[in-house]
N, C-alpha and C positions, 0 to 999 in steps of 0.2 A: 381504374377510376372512371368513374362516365362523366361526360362533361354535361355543362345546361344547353337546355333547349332556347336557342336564340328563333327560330324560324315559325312563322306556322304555315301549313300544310293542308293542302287541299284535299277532296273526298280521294282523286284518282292517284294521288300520293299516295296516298294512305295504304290504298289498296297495293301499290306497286313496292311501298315497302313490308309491306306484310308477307307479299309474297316473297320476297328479298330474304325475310326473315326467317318463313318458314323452308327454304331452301337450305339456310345458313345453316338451322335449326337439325336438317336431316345428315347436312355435311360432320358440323361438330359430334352429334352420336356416335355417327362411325367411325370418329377418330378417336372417341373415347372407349371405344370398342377396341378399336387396336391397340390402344394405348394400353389402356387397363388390365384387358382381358387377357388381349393375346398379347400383349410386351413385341410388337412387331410395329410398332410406326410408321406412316407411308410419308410425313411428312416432319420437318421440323418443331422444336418446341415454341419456336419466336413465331414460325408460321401460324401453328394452332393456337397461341397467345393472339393474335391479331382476328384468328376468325372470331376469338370468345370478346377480344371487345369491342370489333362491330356489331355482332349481335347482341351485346349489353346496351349498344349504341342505340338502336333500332329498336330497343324493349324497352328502352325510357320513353321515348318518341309514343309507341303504340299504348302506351301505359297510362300516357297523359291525354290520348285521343280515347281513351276506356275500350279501345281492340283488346277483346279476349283472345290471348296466345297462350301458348303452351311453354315452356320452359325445359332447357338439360337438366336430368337429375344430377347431382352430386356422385362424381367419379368414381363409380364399383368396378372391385378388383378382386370379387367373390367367387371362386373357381367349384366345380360341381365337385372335385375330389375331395373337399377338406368340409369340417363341419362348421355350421358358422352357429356365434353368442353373439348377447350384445353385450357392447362396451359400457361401462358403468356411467362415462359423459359420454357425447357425442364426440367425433371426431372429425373436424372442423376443415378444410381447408382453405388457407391462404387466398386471400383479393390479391394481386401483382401487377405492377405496371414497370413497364419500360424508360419511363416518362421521369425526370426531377424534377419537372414543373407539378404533375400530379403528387408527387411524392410532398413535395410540398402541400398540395392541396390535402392531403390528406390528417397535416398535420395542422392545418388549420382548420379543420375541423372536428380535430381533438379539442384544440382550444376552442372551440364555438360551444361542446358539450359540456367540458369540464370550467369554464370561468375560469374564476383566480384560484382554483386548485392547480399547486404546481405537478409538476409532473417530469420525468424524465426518460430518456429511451436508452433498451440496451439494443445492439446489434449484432447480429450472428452470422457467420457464414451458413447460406441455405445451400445444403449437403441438396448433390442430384442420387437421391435414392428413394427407400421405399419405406412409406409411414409405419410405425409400426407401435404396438400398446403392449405394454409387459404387465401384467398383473400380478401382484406380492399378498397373501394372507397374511398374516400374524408374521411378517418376515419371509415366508418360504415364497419363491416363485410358484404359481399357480397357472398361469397360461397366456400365449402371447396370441394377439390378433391383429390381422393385418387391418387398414383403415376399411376397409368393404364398401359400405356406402355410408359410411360415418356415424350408424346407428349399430349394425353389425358387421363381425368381421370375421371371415377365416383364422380359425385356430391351425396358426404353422407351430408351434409348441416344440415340434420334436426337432423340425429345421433350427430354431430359433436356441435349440439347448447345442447347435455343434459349434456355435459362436466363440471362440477363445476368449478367455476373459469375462463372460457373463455372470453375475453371482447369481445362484443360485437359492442364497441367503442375503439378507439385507438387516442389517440393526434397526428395525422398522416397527415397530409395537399397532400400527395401525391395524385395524381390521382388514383394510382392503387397500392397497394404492395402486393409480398408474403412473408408468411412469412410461412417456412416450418419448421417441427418438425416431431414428432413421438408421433404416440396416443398405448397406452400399456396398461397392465393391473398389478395392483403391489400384490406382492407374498401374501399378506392378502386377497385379495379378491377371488384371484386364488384358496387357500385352502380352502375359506371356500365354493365356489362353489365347488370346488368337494368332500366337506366332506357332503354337502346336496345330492350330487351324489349316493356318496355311500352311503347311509343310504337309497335311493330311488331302490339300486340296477341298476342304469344305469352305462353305462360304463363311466371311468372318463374321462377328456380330457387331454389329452397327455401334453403341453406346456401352458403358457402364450398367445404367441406368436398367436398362430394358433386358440386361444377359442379369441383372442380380436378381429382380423382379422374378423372371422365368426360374431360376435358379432357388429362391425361396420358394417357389410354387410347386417346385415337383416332387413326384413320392420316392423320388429313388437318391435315399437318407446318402448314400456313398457318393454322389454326383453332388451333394448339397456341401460334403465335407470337403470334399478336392476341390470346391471353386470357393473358399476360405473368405468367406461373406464376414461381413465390418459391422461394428454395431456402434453411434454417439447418439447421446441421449441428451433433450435438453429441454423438459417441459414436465412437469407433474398436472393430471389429467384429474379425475375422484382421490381425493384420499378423505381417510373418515376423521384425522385429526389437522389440526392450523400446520402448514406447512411453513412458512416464511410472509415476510411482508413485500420481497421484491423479487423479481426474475432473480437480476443477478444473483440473489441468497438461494436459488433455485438450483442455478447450475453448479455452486460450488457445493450444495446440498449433494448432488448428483455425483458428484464425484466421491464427497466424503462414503456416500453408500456402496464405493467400487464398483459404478459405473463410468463408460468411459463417457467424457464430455468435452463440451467446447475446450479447448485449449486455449482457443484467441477469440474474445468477445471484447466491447467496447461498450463505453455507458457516455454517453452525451446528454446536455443539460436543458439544448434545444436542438432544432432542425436543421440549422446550421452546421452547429458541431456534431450533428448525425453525419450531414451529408459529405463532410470529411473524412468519416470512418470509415465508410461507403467506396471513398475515394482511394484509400489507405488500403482497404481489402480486394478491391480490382486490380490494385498493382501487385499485391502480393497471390493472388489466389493459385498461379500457376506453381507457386515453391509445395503448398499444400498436397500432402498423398493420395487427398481424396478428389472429386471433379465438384465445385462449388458454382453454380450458375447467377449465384445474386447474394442479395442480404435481406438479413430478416428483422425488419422493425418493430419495437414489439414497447409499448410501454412498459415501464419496471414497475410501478407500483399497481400490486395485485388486488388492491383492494377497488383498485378503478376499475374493472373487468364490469364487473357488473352494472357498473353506470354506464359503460361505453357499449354493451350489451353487443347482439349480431346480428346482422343477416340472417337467413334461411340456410345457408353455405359455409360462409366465415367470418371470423370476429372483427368488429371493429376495430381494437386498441390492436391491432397487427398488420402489417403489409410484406410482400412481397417485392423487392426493388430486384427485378432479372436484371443480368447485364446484356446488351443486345451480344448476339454472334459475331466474331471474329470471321469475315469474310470479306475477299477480293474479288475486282471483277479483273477477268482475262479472255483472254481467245484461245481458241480449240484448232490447235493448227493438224490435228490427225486424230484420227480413231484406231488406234491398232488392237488387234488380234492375236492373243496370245494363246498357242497351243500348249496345255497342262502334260505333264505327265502321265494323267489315264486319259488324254484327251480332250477334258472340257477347253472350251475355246470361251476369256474372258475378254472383255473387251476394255481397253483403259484410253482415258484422253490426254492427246501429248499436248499438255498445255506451252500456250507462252510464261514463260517463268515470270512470278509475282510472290510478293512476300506476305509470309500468315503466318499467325503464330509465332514471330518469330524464326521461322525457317523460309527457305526456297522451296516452292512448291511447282513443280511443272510436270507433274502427271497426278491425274485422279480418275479412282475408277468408276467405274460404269455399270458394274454388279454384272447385266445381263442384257440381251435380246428384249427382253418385254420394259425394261427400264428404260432403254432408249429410245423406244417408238411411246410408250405414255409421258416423258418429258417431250418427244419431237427434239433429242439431242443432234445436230449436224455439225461436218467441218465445217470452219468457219466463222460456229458459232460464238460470242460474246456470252459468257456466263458467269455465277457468283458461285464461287466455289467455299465451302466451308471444310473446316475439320471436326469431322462426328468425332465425339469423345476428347478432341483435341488433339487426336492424332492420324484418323485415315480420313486424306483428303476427299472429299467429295459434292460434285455439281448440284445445288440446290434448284437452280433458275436458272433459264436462258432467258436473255433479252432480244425476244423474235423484232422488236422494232428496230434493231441493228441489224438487223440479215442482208445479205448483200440479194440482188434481185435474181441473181441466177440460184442461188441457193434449192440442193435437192434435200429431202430426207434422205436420212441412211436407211440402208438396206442391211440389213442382217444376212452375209452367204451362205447359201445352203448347200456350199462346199468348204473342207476345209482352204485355209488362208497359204497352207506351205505344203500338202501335199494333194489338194484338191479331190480326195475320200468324201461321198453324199455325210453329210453331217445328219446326228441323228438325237432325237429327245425322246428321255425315258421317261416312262410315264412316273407321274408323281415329282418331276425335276422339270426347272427353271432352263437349268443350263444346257448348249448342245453340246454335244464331243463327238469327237474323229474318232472310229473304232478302226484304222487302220492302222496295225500296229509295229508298221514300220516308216511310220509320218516321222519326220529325221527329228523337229521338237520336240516328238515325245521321248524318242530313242536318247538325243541327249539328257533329257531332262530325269528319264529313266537310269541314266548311268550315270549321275550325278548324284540321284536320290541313291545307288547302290554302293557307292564309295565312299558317301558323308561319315562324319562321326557315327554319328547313331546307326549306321547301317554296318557294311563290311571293314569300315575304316582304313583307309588304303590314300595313307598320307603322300604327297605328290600327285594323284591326278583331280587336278582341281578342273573346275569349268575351260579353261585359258586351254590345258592341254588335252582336253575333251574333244576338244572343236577341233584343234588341229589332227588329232587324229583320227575325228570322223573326215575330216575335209581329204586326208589320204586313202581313207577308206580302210581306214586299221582297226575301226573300232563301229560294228552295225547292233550289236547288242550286249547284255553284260559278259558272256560267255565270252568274247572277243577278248578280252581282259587279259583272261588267263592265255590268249594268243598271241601277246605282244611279246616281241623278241627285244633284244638290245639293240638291234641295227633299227626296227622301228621306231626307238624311241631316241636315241643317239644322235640320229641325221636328223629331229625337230628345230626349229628355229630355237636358238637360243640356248639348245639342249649339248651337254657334254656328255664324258662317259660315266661320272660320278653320281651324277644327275638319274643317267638311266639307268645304272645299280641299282641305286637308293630305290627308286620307284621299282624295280622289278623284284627289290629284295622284300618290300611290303606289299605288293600281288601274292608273293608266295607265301608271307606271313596267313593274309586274309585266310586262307586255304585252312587255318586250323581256328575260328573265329566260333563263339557257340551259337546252334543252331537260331537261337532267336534272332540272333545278328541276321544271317540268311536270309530268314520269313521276312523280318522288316523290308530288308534289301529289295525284294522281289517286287516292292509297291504295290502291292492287291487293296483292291479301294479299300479305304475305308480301315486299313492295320496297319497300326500306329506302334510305337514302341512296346508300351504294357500287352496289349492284346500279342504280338509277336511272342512276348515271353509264355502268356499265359498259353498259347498253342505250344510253345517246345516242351515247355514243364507237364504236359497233359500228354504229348504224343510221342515225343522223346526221340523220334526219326521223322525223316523228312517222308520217307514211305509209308509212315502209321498217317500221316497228314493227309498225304493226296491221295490215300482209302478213304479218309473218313467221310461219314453221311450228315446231311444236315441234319440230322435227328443229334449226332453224337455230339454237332458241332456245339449243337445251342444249348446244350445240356453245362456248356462251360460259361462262367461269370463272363458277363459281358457280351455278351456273342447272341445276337437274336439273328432273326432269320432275315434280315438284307443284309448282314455278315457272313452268315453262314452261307447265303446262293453267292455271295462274292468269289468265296475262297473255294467254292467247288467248279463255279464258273472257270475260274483262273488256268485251274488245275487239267480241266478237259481239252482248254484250248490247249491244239495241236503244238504251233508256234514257240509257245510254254514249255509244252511235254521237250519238244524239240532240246529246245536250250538248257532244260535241266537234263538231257542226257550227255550234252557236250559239257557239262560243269562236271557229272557223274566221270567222264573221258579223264577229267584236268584234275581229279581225286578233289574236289571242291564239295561232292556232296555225300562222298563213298564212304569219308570216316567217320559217316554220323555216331556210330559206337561211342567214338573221342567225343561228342561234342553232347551226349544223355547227358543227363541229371543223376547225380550218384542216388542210388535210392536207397541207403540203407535208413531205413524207420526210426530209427536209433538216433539219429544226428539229432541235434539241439535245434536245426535249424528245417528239419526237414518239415514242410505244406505247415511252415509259418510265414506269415508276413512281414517285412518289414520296411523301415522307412530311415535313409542315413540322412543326419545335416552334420554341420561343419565341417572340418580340414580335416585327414589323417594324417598321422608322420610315417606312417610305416609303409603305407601302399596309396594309390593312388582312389580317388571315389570308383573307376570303372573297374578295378582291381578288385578292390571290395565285393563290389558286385557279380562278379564273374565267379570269389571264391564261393557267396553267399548262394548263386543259384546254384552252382555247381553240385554241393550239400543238399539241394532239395527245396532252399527257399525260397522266397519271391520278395522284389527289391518293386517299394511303387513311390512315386514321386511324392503323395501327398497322403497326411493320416486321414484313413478313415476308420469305419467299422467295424474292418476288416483289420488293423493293424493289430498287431502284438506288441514287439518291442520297436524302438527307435534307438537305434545307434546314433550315439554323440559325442562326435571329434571335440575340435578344440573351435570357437568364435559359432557358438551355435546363434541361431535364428530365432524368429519365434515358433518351430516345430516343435525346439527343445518346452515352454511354455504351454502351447497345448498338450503334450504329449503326458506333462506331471498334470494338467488340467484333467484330462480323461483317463489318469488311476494308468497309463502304459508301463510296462518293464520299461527299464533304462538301462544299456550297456554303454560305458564307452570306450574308448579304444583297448584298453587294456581286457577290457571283457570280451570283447568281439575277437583279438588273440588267440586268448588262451581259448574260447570256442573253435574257432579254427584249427589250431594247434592240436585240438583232442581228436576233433573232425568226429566223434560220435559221445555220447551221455557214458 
């Protein structure tokens, strides 16, 4: 909302705010360029809220001195891959303010328009996702469009049909309708992509918001399925017949057509009883699955729309009430330096402990080298830390008028931090890393990644007994492993003889683990679980592997060519060679025979894919899967395009739901059985 002009203003103001504005004016584009375009943000949403309403501030001002200026277009999110139509309305965005005093004002200037027409408001939670227009013919969906520039929009259609739960038909006799909403992605799925992130060592992503965005955007249909994108609808756009007299009869409309919609809306009689609902959904917003940054005010009676008319951008009878960010201020009592696994060195801040969110928060990170010198982040500093998405802490601002007078910038070391290796940047990367590869950080962090669940599984050496046995020098890389004796492990702090059984009885287990386990174990950037399987199932030995060419490599799903130089790289380095012949020595890599994929053509299961949810009673989930590649198939976390059937235990999810959604075979446990039991057709 902009407020009135109490002041007037002289020629060399005028000038000084113009320029002011035209400044503003270049900053806002670029940030609507990251925003939009590239779903990469440099800066916050409250941030870039604050620059759009000074410069609304300053465009009243120049408005009423008749300064010709120029204006932001309306936020396009139009990408050169997809084809764009236009939408049958416009497609409007949202005025917003931070402000209940505005919020008020706003509302009284509904009553300035409308008299003694009464009126009432519904309230919604405003979803932080991505606008999006469905369009239905005679019932049938016909094709979805993102907002673009609210006149046109990218047709995502194909993205848009892997959605669970979307009809595809609708009880809708209209000629044409829209029906708009917001496709999102909810805080479960969000963490656990980036808890695969970071266990891969890639950088996380920032929001919800800006990983769904990118995620609808891209053409690779299988990436679009695995990141299991959200769809609530809550607005009808054109249609060719009367749809209702009010919102609220909107949303319940919306639902009755099986779509999914508000769950929790609110209808107040005035602005009063708005701003309680308002009050009412801030306390609750965090129990919600989705991330909800405000409310949306919206008069209910539709027949007012057209008196209340709009702006150039957005409709009158609507607002946007954000709620400000959850942020504290604290001090930066260290910078530390963390050595990764393949090296990268990440930098995190040891905060003084402060509450947010809800939790204790006393480290947040720092992303990079160039992050730190464009903030001018220092120890010592006083800053406001927020939580992106509401869960990774992170430095927003420092308050440089707090710096104490000796205060230096930090320096970024052009040595590593723990084994002092020249650090080094790859081209096309942020991050530095130590390619020295016996920096003792990585070596542990490398034999932590070889032992976890998902790797060689080698229950009892946890981090605790890592350390002490690199601190005696029993343990310089994985191959060590298979070199520990009883007496090494026996004489640890705290360790008995049961202790050092147990553990040396499951070293010799690992030894018979299948090949994919191995690949993963090994940490080669960038191969992550699935990609490990899909190289054992393709190569079948670990010597058909470290032959093959990047030609062969990339010829396999998933695997382009900065995977493929990865895993050839890996394989040349000496250090490597070394250590897989001392594994070859300890019979770790010699029974590769034991650890192929049966290949007879025959099996039910052989070059299918498949996807397990729920409980078994008969074998364990990794059981399953061990018998299922064993046969020939392939086991992947999430349906896509690529799946066949889905095996379903018993307390299914909703895999079990999309899985009957997309027409898949169903087995469950009793099918899955008697398949194994035959082991061939």
């Amino acid at each position: 909302m902009v407020s009135n002009i109490t002041k007037t203003y002289s020629t060399s103001e005028i000038r000084t705010l113009k320029a002011k504005y035209d400044k503003l004016l270049s900053e806002v584009s670029l940030h609507d360029r990251l925003y939009y375009r590239e779903n990469s943000p440099r800066i916050s949403d409250f941030e870039y809220d604050c620059l759009k309403s000074e410069m609304e501030r300053l465009r009243e001002i120049l408005t009423v001195y008749s300064v010709e200026i120029k204006d932001t277009a309306v936020g396009d999110d139009s990408n050169s891959g997809f084809k764009s139509f236009a939408h049958l309305s416009p497609m409007m965005s949202l005025s917003n303010t931070y402000s209940r005093e505005e919020l008020f004002q706003f509302s009284n200037h509904l009553e300035d328009v409308l008299g003694q027409r009464k009126f009432s408001y519904v309230i919604e939670p405003k979803i932080d996702g991505i606008a999006i227009n469905l369009i239905y013919k005679r019932g049938k969906f016909f094709r979805a469009l993102t907002r673009g520039n609210g006149t046109l929009g990218d047709d995502v259609s194909a993205n848009i049909k892997t959605i669970r739960g979307l009809p595809l038909e609708i009880e809708n006799d209209a000629e044409a309708i829209e029906i708009r909403g917001e496709v999102y992605m909810d805080k479960q799925t969000f963490i656990e992509i980036n808890k695969m992130r970071e266990e891969q060592e890639l950088e996380l992503f920032a929001n919800p918001r800006n990983l769904a965005a990118g995620t609808l955007k891209t053409l690779d249909l299988d990436e679009v399925i695995g990141r299991d994108l959200k769809l609530i609808t809550y607005a009808i756009g054109h249609c060719s017949e009367k749809i209702g007299n009010l919102q609220s009869e909107v949303l319940e409309l919306l639902k009755n057509l099986g779509f999914a919609s508000q769950e929790k809306y609110w209808i107040a009689t005035n602005i009063e009883e708005a701003w309680k609902c308002v009050e009412e959904l801030n306390g609750m917003r965090h129990t919600l699955p989705y991330w909800t940054d405000g409310a949306v005010l919206k008069v209910n009676e539709l027949q007012l729309y057209e008196t209340l008319g709009a702006t150039a951008k957005s409709p009158r009878w609507a607002i946007a009430y954000k709620f400000a960010p959850e942020r504290a201020t604290t001090r930066i009592k260290n910078i530390i330096l963390q050595v990764g696994r393949t090296g990268i060195i990440t930098p995190v801040a040891d905060l003084e402990s402060v509450q947010l969110s809800g939790t204790n928060v006393s480290r947040a990170t720092l992303h990079n080298a160039d992050e730190i010198s464009k903030k001018d982040i220092r120890v010592g500093d006083y800053v406001t830390v927020e939580k992106a998405g509401e869960i990774i802490p992170a430095i927003v601002a420092v308050d440089s008028t707090r710096r104490s007078v000796g205060s230096i910038p930090f320096v970024f070391p052009k040595t590593c931090p723990s084994c002092g290796s020249q650090l080094i940047r790859l081209p096309g990367e942020v991050a530095w890393r130590c390619q020295n590869l016996c920096c003792l950080p990585q070596i542990q962090r490398r034999l932590e990644h070889f032992v976890s669940r998902t790797a060689m599984d080698i229950d009892g050496l946890g981090t605790a007994v890592i350390e002490k046995l690199m601190a005696v020098k029993k343990l310089n890389n994985i191959a060590d492993i298979y070199r520990l004796t009883f007496n090494d492990l026996e004489c640890l702090e705290k360790f008995g003889p049961k202790s050092a059984l147990k553990i040396l009885s499951n070293i010799d287990s690992s030894k018979n683990r299948p090949l994919w386990r191995l690949i993963h174990g090994f940490g080669i950037l960038g191969i992550g679980e699935q990609t490990a399987k899909i190289l054992a199932s393709h190569f079948h030995s670990l010597d058909n592997l470290i032959g093959a060419t990047p030609a062969e490599l990339e010829q396999l799903n998933g695997i382009g060519t900065k995977l493929s130089n990865a895993i050839v790289a890996f394989f040349r380095e000496q250090h490597n060679l070394d250590i897989l012949n001392d594994l070859r020595m300890f019979e770790v890599v010699s029974g590769d025979g034991s650890l192929e994929v049966a290949q007879n053509q025959n099996s039910k299961f052989y070059a299918k894919n498949f996807v397990l949810t729920g409980t078994l009673s008969s074998m364990t989930r990794q059981e399953a899967i061990e018998k299922i590649e064993h046969l020939g198939g392939n086991v992947a976390n999430a349906i896509s395009g690529r799946i066949i059937i889905l095996i379903a235990g018993e307390n299914c999810g909703s895999k079990l739901e999309k899985a009957q959604s997309l027409g898949l075979e169903i087995w469950n446990e009793a099918d899955l059985l008697e398949n194994l039991n035959e082991g061939v057709a």
